[in-house]
N, C-alpha and C positions, 0 to 999 in steps of 0.2 A: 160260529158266532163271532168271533175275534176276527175271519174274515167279512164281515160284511159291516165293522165297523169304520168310521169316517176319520180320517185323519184328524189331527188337532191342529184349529189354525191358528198358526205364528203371529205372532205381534208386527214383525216386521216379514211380510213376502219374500225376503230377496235372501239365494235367487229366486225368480219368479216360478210357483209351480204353476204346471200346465204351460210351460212353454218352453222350446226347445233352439238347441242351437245358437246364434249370437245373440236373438231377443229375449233368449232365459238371465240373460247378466244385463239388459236394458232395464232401468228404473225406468216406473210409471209415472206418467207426470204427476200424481198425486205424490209419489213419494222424490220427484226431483222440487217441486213446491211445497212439500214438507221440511226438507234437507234446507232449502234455498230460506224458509220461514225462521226454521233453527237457528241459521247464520248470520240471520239481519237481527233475531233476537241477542245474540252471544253478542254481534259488534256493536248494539248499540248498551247492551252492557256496560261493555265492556269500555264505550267512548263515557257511557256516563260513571263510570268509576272513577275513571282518570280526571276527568273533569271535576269532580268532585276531591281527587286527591291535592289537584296540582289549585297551587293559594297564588294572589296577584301578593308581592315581595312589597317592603313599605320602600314607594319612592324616594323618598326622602336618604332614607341609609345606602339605596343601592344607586343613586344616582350622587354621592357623594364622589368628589376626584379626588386626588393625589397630585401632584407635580409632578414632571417629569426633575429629575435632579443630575445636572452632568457637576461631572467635580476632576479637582485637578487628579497630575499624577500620584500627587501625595495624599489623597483620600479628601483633602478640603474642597469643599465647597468651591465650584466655580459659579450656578447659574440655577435657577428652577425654571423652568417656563411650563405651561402647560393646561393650568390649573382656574387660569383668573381672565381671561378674554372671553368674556360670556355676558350677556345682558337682557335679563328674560323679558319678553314682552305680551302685553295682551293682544288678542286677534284683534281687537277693533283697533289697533296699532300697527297692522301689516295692510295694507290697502288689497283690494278684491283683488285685481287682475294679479299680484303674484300671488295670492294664494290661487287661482287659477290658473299660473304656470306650474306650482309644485304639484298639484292634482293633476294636470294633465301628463307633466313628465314621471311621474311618479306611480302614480292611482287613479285611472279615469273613475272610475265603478265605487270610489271612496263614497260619496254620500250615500250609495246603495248597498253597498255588501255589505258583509256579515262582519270585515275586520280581517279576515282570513282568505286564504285564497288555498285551495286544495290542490290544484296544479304545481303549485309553488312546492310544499311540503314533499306531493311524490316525485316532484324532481331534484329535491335531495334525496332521497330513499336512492334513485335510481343514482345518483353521481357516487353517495356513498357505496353502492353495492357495487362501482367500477373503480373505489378505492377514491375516489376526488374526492375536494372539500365538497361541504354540504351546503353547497347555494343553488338558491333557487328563486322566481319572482317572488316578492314580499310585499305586502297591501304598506300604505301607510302607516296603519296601526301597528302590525307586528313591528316594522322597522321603530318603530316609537319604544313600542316594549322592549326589543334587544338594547337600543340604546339607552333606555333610562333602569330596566328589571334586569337584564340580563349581560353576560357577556359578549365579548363579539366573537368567539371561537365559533369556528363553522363545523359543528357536528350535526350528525341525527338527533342526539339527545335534546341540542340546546332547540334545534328546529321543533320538533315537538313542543317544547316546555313556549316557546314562543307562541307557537298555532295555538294551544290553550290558554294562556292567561290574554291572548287577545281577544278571542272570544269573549272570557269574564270580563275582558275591561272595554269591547266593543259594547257588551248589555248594561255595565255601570258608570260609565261616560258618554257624554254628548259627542257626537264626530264634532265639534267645536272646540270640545274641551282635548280631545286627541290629538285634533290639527296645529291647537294651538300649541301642547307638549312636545309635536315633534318638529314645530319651526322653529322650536328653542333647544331640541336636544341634538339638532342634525349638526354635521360639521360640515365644512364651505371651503377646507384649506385656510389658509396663512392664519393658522392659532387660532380661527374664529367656530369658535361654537354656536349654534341660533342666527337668525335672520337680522337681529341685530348688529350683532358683531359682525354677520359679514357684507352688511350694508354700509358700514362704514372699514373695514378694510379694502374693498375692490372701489366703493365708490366717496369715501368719505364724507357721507350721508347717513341719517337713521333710517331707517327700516319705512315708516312713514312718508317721505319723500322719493323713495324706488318710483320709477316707471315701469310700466307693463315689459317694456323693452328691457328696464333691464333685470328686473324679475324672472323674467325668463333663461337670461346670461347666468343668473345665479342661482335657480334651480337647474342647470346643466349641470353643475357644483356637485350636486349630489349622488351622481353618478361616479362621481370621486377625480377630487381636486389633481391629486399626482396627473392627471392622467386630461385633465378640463379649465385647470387654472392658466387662461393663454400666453399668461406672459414665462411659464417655465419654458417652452420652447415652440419652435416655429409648427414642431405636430401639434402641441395641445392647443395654440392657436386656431391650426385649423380644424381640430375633432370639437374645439368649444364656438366655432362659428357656426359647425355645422349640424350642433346640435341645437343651439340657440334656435334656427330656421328650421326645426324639427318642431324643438317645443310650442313658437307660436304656429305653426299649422296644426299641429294635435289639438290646438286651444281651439282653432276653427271649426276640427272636424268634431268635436266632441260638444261643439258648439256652447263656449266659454270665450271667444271671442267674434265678434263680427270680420266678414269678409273685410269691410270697410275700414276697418281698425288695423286687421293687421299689414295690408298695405300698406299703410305710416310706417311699418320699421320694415326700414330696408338696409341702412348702414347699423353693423355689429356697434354694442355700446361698450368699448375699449376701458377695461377698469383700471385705474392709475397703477403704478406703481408699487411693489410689495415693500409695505415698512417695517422695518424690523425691530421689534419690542425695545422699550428704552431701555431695559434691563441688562440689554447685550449692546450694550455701547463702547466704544472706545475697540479694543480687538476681541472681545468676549463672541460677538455675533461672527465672528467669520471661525472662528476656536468651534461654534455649537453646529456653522455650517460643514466645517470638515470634515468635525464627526459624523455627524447623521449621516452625510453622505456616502464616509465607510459603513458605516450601521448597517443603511438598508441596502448595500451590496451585498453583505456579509448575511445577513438575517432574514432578508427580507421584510422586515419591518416599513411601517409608510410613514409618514406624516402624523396621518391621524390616529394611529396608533400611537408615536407618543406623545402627543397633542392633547392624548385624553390623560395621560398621566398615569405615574404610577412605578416608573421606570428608575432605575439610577444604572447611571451610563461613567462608569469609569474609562478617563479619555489618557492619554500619556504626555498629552502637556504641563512642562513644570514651569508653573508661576514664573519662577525669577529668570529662566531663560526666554519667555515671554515678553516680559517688561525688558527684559537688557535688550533685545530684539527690537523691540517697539524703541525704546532712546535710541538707539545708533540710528535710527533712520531719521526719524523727527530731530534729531541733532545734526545731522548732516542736512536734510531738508530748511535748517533753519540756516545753517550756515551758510549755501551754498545756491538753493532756489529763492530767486526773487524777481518775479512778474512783473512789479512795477520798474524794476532798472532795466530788464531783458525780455524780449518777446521770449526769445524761444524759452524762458522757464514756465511759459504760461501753459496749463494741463501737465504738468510732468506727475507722472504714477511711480509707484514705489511697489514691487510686491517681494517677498522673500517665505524662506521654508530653513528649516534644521531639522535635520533627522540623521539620528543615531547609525552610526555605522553600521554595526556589527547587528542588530538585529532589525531599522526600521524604523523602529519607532518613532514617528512626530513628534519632537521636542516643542518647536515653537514655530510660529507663522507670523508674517507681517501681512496682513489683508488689504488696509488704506488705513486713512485717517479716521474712520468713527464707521463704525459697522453700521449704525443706526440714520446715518446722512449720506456714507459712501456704497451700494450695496454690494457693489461688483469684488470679488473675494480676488484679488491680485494675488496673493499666494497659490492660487487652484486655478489661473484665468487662461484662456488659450489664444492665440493670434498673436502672440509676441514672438520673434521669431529669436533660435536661439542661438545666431550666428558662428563665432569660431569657439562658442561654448558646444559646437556641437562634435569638435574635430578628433576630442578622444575618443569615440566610436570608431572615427573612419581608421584612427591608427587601431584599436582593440581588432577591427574585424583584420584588418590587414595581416595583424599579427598572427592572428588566428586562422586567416588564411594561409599563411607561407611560411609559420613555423614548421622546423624537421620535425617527425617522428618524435627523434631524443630529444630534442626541446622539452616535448609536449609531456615525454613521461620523464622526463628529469627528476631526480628524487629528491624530498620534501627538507630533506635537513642540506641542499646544496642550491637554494633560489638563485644567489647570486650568480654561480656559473652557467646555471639554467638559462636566467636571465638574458645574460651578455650572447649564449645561442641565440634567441628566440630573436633579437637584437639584430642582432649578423644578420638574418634571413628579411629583414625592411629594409628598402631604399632609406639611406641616412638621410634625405630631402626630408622624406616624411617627418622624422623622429622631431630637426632640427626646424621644422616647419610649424611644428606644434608649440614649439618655446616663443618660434619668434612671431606667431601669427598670420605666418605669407601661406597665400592661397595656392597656387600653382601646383603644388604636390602632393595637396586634396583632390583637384579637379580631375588628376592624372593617375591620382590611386582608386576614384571612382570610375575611370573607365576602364584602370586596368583589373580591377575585382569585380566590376560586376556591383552598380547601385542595390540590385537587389540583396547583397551578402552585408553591404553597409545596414541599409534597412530592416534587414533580420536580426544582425548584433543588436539595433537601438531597442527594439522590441522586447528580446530577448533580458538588454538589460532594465527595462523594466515602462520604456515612453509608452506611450501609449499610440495604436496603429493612428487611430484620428487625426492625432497633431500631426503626423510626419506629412510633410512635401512631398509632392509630383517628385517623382525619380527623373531631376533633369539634370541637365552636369553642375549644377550649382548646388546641386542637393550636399554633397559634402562639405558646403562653406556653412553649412546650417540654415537655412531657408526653413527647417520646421519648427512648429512652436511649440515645445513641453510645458507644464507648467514648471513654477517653481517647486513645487511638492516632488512633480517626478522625475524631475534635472536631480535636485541634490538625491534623490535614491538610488538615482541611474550611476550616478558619479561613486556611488558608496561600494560597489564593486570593484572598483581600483586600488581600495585602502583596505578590502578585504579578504583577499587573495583567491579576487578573479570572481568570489560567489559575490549575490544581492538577495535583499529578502524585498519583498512588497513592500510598500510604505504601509503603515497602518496608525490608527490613531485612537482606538478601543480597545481596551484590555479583556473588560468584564460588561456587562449588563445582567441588572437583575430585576425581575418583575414580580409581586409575589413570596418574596423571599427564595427566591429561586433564580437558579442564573440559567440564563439562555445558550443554546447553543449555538456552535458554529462560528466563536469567537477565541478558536486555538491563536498564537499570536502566526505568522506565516510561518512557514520553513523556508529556510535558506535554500536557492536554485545557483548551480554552478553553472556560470556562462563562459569564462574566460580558465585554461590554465593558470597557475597561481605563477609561474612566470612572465606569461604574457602581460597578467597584471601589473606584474612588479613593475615591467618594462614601461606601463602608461606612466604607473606612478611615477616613477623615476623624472619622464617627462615635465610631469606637471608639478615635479618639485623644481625642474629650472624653470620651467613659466612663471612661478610665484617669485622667485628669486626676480625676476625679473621686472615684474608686475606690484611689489609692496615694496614700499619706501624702506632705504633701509633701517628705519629709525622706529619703523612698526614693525619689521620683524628681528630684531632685536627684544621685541617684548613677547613674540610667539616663542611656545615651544620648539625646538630642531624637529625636521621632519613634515615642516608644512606643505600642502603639495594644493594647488587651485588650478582655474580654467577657466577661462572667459571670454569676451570679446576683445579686440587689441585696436591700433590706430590704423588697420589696414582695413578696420573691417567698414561700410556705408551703410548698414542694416539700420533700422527706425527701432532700437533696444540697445542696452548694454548689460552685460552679465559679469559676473564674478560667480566662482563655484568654488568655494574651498573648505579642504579640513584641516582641522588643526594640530593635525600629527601626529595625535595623542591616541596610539593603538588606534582601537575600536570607537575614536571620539566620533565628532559634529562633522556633519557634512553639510552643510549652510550653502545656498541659492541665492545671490539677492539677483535683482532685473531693477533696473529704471526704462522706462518709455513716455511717451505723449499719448496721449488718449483724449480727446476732444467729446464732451458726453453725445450720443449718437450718431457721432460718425464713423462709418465703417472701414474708415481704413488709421492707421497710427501716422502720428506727425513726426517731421525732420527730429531729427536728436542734436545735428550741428550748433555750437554755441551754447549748448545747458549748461548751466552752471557757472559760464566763462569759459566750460572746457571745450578747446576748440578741434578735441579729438572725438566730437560725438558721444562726449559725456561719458566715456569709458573711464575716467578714473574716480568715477560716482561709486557704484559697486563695489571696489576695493575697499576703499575708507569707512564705507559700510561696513564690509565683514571683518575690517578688522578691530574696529571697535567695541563689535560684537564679542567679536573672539576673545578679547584684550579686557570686556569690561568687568 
């Protein structure tokens, strides 16, 4: 009986009976269409759960800013910017064709999709899953929502939370009412937030008087300014030309503009000038350009990160070293430059730097006259050349080339004997060449070393490769151009015993209530023996003696040691580099040159001032007023 009974059939077949072999583990298609029905059931669940969890944020509280806040070294307040360059506008206040370049460079498929783009989302999935940030294409809308709902952190999570609440606010907003939120929330570069503000920074016009041409130049913008704004440099120039003549053909091909039309623009529309907020006037704007530009070496950080605010950026500028900086130059400038009695005073520039020996640190900067009329940052500038300021290198490498052995490990409590070795082993031309500023036994220690060992000290102590000269025998008269910033750090290694630290100019940042990293201050890099040092020093304490009135150094500390250009030199610059003796004190840069606004080469120096040595005894009287004030 029990055998002629029928099996009991299973709710689910598998494995399959009656079938054998590898089609016994084959699902039927009924049960691969059943599996596959279960699955679109669970994910759409499971999308409308989420949907249902995740709420659009109130715009209002989450598009509120903050300022960015840089402050001195003493924790006061130097500057806010960040926070107030914004001016919202209605669509029927942006004229068609650039809202038809932001759609086209942005979001063709805007007035038809959903808000969302699915491509975009799994390819953050897939970047995150190979450890990258989580970017991916973004419709209008979401980039709307991250800017005004959301933060700008590139994760999966925030991608997600964006891909949802664009949805909600694609179904409870008009694409008008979207278009218009994110031509107000996008940022453009130079501090402008919305189409307003960067309607009148690139072209100083409102947003209403844009032409198609150059509506299009400024939705390039949004691909991001660091990288499109053309007047940062000669690449973004050409990556925002070439996107320009991207965006009106996408306009053509997407058919937003006529063939007809966009043949009219053929020449790029050159946005003027970048102005820099009145806020930062006087040397404030070139003090916020230093920083940030340590910032976002260090951090990575851009523009428009701290643009949108939120940040405080403790810098290591101290006020009154600042202001004494700023008088010694304007007081020398008044004293001594005058264009209407002298040609040659007419474009004379001023740039200088202080920074701290012993660790770096940026005290103070002289940029130009008004940060807000002058833009060009004279303390950070390159193309000056930095003639026989450049000559304690050639003696450092020298040194360091043809010091003995025992020199080199001479022990620490005996410099002086040390010294007077490492001494022995350089032609006394050189030594006495360096005090008196004669060329000859530079030109003759660069072919006897090797230009490339000069050029590796310079690096080493801290120039940067770009400034440096063609390696041609003039190279050791100084033919390269450091700024002031990295002269007086380069030079801080002589008063140091032999080591340099980086210049730096940020202590701390915090966002959040939380500080950033990546903002240790540097460490100290040994380039030179601490006798070889001593040996420069030594130097350029007779240079100074030689080089300051005695009637100013009588008011310096004992122990002053500088270095600069002299009356042998014909260079289109004069320099002064000196410290004031004091341990681990200042190590102070100043430069005078001609600078003619767009042209690309520097004017004669002969005659500035009255001085009929090429205005070399400008820079002195400079630093020591500085030093003295």
């Amino acid at each position: 009986m029990k055998g002629s009974e029928q099996p009991r059939k299973r709710f689910i077949d598998y494995p399959r009976r009656g079938r054998s072999g590898r089609r016994r583990w084959l699902p039927s298609w009924r049960q691969q269409l059943g599996v596959s029905a279960v699955g679109a059931a669970g994910f759409a669940g499971l999308f409308a759960f989420v949907y249902a969890q995740v709420d659009i944020p109130d715009e209002n509280a989450a598009a509120r800013q903050e300022a960015t806040v840089f402050s001195w070294a003493d924790g006061s307040q130097m500057v806010t910017e960040g926070a107030v360059n914004r001016q919202n506008v209605t669509l029927d206040q942006v004229p068609d064709p650039v809202e038809h370049a932001v759609i086209a460079a942005e979001n063709a498929s805007f007035y038809s999709d959903s808000g969302v783009s699915l491509s975009g989302i799994a390819r953050a999935a897939v970047n995150m899953a190979q450890g990258q940030d989580a970017q991916g294409g973004s419709t209008i809308t979401q980039q709307y929502v991250k800017n005004t709902y959301l933060s700008q952190d590139q994760t999966l999570k925030r991608k997600v939370k964006e891909f949802f609440i664009a949805l909600k606010l694609d179904n409870r907003k008009s694409k008008s009412e979207i278009l218009q939120g994110y031509l107000n929330t996008s940022y453009f570069g130079r501090h402008s937030f919305g189409i307003q503000a960067a309607a009148n920074a690139y072209y100083g016009i409102p947003a209403k008087d844009l032409d198609p041409s150059q509506g299009a130049a400024l939705a390039a913008l949004l691909k991001g300014a660091e990288q499109y704004d053309p007047a940062l440099s000669e690449a973004n120039h050409r990556r925002a030309v070439a996107r320009w003549k991207w965006i009106l053909d996408r306009e053509v091909e997407t058919g937003l503009m006529s063939r007809e039309e966009r043949a009219r623009y053929t020449r790029f529309p050159e946005p003027r000038d970048p102005v820099t907020p009145t806020s930062q006037k006087g040397q404030t704007g070139y003090l916020v350009d230093a920083a940030k530009k340590y910032l976002k070496s260090r951090t990575g950080l851009t523009d428009r990160d701290l643009a949108r605010g939120g940040y405080r950026v403790h810098t290591t500028f101290e006020k009154d070293k600042v202001a004494r900086l700023a008088k010694a130059v304007e007081d020398e400038r008044r004293r001594t430059i005058d264009p209407k009695k002298r040609a040659a005073d007419a474009h004379v520039e001023f740039g200088a730097a202080s920074v701290r020996s012993r660790d770096g640190a940026v005290v103070a900067l002289y940029g130009g006259p008004d940060a807000t009329r002058h833009f060009a940052n004279n303390a950070d500038t390159a193309g000056v050349p930095a003639g026989s300021a450049f000559k304690p290198f050639v003696l450092a490498a020298a040194l360091r080339d043809t010091a003995p052995e025992e020199a080199v490990a001479a022990p620490a409590d005996a410099p002086a004997a040390g010294a007077a070795t490492v001494q022995a082993a350089v032609p006394p031309d050189l030594y006495e060449g360096l005090v008196t500023s004669a060329h000859p036994p530079f030109v003759a220690a660069g072919r006897r070393l090797g230009l490339e060992k000069v050029r590796d000290l310079a690096i080493e102590a801290g120039l940067h490769k770009a400034s440096l000269a063609r390696l041609e025998p003039t190279f050791p008269l100084g033919t390269s151009t450091p700024s002031a910033i990295r002269l007086a750090g380069a030079y801080s290694l002589f008063g140091n015993d032999g080591s340099r630290t980086e210049p730096y100019s940020v202590t701390r940042v915090e966002h959040d209530g939380k500080a950033l990293p990546g903002l240790a201050p540097p460490a100290p890099r040994r380039v030179l023996p601490s006798e070889a040092a001593l040996v420069v020093k030594q130097a350029l304490q007779a240079y100074a003696g030689k080089a300051l009135p005695p009637e100013t150094a009588a008011k310096l500390p004992r122990g002053v040691w500088a270095g600069g250009t002299g009356p042998r030199d014909r260079m289109r610059s004069a320099w002064f580099v000196g410290n004031d003796g004091t341990g681990g004190g200042l190590t102070t840069a100043v430069t005078v040159f001609r600078a003619e606004p767009g042209a690309p080469r520097l004017l004669p120096m002969e005659g500035v001032g009255g001085d009929p040595r090429f205005g070399n005894g400008i820079p002195p009287r400079i630093w020591a007023a500085y030093a003295t004030g």
